[in-house]
N, C-alpha and C positions, 0 to 999 in steps of 0.2 A: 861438417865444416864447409861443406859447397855454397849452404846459402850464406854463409858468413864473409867468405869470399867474392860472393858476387854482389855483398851489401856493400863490403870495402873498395871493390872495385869501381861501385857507381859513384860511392861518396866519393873517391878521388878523381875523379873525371867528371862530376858534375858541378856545376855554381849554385845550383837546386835541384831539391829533389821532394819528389812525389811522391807519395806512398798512395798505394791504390787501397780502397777499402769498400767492402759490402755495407752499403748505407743502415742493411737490415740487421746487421752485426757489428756495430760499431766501436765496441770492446775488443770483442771476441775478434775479427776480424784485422784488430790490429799489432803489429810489432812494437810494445813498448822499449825493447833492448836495441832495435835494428833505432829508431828512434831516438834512443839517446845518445847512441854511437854518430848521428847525423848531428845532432846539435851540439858535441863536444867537439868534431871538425871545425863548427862552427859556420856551416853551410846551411842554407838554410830551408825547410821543412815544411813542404805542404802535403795539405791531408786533401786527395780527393776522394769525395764518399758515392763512391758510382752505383747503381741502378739505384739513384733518388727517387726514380719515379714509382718506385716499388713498396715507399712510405710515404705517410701522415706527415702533413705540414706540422702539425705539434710533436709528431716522431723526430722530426727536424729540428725545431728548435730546441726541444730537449739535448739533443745533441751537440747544438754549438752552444746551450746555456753552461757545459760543461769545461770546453775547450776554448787556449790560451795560443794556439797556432794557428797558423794563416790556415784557411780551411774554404772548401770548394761542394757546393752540390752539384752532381753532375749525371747525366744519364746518357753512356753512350749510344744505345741505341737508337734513341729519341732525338739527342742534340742538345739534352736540356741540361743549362751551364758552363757547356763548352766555349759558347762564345766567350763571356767573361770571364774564363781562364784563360781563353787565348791572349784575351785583349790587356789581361794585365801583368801576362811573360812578355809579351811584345814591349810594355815599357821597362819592365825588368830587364829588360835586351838592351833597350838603348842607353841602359846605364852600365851597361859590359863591358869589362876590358877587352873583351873578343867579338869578332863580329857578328856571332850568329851567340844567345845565349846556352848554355850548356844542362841541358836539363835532364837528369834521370829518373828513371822508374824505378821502384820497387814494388812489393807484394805477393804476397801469395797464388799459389794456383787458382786459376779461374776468378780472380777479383774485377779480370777486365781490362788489365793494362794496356794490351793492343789494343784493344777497341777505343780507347780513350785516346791512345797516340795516334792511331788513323784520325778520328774526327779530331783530334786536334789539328793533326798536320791537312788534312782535306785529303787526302791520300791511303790507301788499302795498300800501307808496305808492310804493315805489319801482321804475321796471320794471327788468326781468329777462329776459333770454333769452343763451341759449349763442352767441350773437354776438356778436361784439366790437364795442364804440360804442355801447351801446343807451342809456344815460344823454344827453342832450344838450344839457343845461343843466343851470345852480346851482340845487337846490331845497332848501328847507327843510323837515325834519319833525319835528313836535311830537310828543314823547309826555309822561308826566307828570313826568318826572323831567329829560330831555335836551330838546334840541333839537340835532337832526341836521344837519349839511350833509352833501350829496351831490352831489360835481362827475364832472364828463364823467372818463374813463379816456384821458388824452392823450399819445401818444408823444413824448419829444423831438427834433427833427429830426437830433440828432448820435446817435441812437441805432436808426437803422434800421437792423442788421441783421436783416435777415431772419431766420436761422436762431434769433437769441435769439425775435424776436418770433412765434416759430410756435413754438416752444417753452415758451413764458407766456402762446399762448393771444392774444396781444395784435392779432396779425392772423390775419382769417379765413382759414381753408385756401385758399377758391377764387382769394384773391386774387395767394396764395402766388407768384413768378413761379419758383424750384423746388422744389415740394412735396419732391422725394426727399430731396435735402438733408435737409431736417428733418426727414423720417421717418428719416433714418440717424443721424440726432443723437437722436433718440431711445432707439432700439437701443442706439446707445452708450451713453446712461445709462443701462441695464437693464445694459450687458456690465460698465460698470463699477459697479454698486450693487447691483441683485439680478435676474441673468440669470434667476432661475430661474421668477420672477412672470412675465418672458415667454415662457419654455417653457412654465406651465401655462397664459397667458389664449388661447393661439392654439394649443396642443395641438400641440408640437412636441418631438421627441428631444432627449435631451442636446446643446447648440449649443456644450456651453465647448469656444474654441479658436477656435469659427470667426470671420470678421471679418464686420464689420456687414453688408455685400452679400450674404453667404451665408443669414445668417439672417434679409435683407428677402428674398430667391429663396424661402426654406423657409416664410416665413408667407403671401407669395404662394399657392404649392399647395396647404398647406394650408386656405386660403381659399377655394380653387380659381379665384381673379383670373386667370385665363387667358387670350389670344389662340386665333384658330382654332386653329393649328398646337402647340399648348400650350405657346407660351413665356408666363413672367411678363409678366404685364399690366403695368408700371411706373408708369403713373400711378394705375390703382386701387390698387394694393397701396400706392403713396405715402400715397394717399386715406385708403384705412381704417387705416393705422399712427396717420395725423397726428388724424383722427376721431375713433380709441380714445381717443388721448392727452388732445385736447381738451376730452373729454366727459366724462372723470372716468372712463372703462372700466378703463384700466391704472394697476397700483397698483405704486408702488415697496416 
């Protein structure tokens, strides 16, 4: 019930709201219930799809050739789209009945939301780190134009699968109970979207053909994740697939 509560909290204290999303999971990645509970308010719903720079310009438009909501490319590490979100909550501001416009966040763990409200506001109030949960309460921040909310990144309890949530990043690797799994869910989404960005980040042959096991065995060796005897080390090579993935290393 916690993220439910902190969904209903932002929609009533906000005039808009945000929803933070992994550019690279853009289904998967989003709340369509937190979402319809935001447009039956009647408030209104923007989608930002953060680390953009982590896809294909044609990953990209496939993605708004789908979507009927105000929608945003952005990469907070980089910079890239923030301006143009700034620039056009600032005129959503000055059509405010308040004087600063009232803006919230949502999303799941590790989607980026602080980082996106720092570079939004030019200001480091909000923390940040590559762990998931690090937000842990409703804060407010002011800048001259907005006033931001920024709630915790809370999973819904009908929504623990594991493999989705190591996949957006939402729970920490270590806490993973089986990392391989989701290192071979990853794989999969290279075999089917663009094998070949995993051939070049881990410097391996042509893999089309082979099935996901084969080519977690070949970036294993390549890694040189070994056991004495040289068989594939399984949980490090788990480690560093899920590692790349979470850290922003591997681009679709």
């Amino acid at each position: 019930m916690r993220f439910w509560r902190n969904v209903a909290h932002v929609i009533q204290e906000a005039d808009v709201v945000i929803e933070v999303v992994d550019a690279r999971m853009p289904k998967m990645a989003r709340n369509v219930e937190a979402e319809k509970l935001i447009q039956r308010s009647g408030k209104e719903l923007i989608i930002a799809f953060n680390k953009s720079d982590l896809v294909s310009d044609s990953f990209k438009r496939k993605i708004a050739n789908r979507l009927k909501v105000r929608h945003y490319f952005v990469s907070a590490l980089k910079g890239e789209g923030i301006p143009r979100l700034r620039t056009d909550l600032q005129k959503m501001s000055k059509k405010s009945e308040f004087p600063r416009l009232r803006v919230g966040f949502i999303g799941y763990p590790n989607m980026g939301k602080s980082a996106v409200i720092n570079a939004l506001s030019r200001r480091a109030k909000a923390k940040v780190a590559k762990k998931s949960g690090t937000t842990r309460g409703i804060q407010w921040i002011s800048t001259s134009n907005l006033k931001i909310l920024d709630s915790p990144g809370v999973i819904p309890n009908d929504e623990w699968d594991e493999i989705k949530l190591g996949l957006i990043g939402a729970k920490d690797m270590q806490k993973l109970k089986d990392v391989e799994k989701v290192a071979l869910a990853i794989i999969d989404k290279f075999i089917s979207g663009n094998l070949r960005a995993l051939e070049d980040f881990y410097k391996l042959d042509d893999m089309r053909g082979k099935e996901n096991w084969e080519i977690f065995e070949e970036i294993g060796r390549a890694k040189k994740l070994l056991r004495k005897k040289g068989e594939i080390d399984d949980k490090r090579t788990s480690f560093r697939i899920v590692q790349d993935w979470q850290y922003g290393k591997l681009k679709l």
